[in-house]
C-alpha positions, 0 to 999 in steps of 0.5 A: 586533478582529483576524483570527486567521489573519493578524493584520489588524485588522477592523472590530467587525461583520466577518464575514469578513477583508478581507486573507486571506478567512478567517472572523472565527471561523476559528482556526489549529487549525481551518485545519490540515489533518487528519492523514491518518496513523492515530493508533493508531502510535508514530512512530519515527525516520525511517530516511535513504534516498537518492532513486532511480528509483521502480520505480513501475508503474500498474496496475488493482487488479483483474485481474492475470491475465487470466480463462480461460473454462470451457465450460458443463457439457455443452458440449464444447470443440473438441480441439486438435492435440496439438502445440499442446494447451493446459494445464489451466485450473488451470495457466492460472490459477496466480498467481505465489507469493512466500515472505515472511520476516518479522523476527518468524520467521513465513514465510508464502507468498502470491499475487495482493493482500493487506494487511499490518498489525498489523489489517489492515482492507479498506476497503468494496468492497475485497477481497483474497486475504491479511490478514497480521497482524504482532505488533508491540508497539512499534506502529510498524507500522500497523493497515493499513500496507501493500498488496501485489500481482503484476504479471507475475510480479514482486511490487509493494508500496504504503504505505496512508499508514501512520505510519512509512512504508515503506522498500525495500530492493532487492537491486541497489538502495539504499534507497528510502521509498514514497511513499504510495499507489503501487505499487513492484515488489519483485523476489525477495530485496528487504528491505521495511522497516515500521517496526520490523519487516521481511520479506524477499521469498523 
């Protein structure tokens, strides 16, 4: 009998093999890692891009801006000097917005987090203030491809291990793919790229 992960000859009764650990019932399919890519995409080909300074930034996924409190109803605030009024709480809690230029045609204007996709889906626990859906019939683009956020006022993307990838293209900058799972700031007028498809950020 021999292992049929390494090839060593084993005795009839082995139950496991002497040379690489493995179980005598262990097959090189059974070893192989899973593929965390979704199954449900068209790999097209990879596009070459150099390798440059990331732009990665590590920041929590919750709480970009800081909560303003609100007074309880009937409680009132103590005035401020009128030099030194502060604004509205509405005015405090404006997030940054970003046009996005899709290559479909649609433009679409967001804030704070969202998903980008072909069906975006959140994971459990997970909640955003966008899903952006892309019509894509070539399925290049992934269910769920890609992450998007703000950190001080600049807008941030991160693949969700998509199939194709994602490639960004800064106006200053050549192009850089994303690895999987962080986070690259995108400032306004960079081109990202999903595959097929592509938005611009506006």
């Amino acid at each position: 009998m021999r292992c049929r992960i390494c090839g060593a000859e084993l005795p009839a009764e082995a139950m496991f093999c002497g040379e690489c650990g493995s179980s005598t019932s262990a097959t090189p399919e059974s070893r192989r890692r899973a593929d965390p890519r979704p199954g449900d995409t068209t790999v097209v080909d990879r596009i070459r891009t150099s390798q440059r300074n990331s732009g990665v930034i590590s920041v929590p996924v919750e709480g970009f801006a800081a909560a303003v409190p609100i007074p309880d109803a009937g409680v009132a605030a103590p005035a401020a000097p009128a030099e030194q009024a502060a604004p509205p709480v509405a005015e405090q809690r404006a997030a940054p917005r970003f046009t996005l230029r899709f290559s479909t045609g649609e433009t679409l204007t967001v804030f704070g987090t969202g998903l980008i996709g072909r069906r975006p889906l959140p994971q459990p626990g997970e909640e955003f203030d966008h899903l952006v859906q892309i019509a894509d019939r070539t399925l290049s683009v992934s269910k769920t491809h890609l992450e998007f956020g703000e950190h001080e006022g600049v807008l941030w993307v991160a693949d969700r291990f998509s199939g194709n990838g994602t490639v960004v293209r800064r106006p200053d900058d050549g192009a850089l793919r994303c690895e999987p799972g962080r986070r690259y700031l995108v400032p306004r007028g960079s081109r990202v790229e999903l595959a097929e498809q592509s938005f611009v950020v506006a």
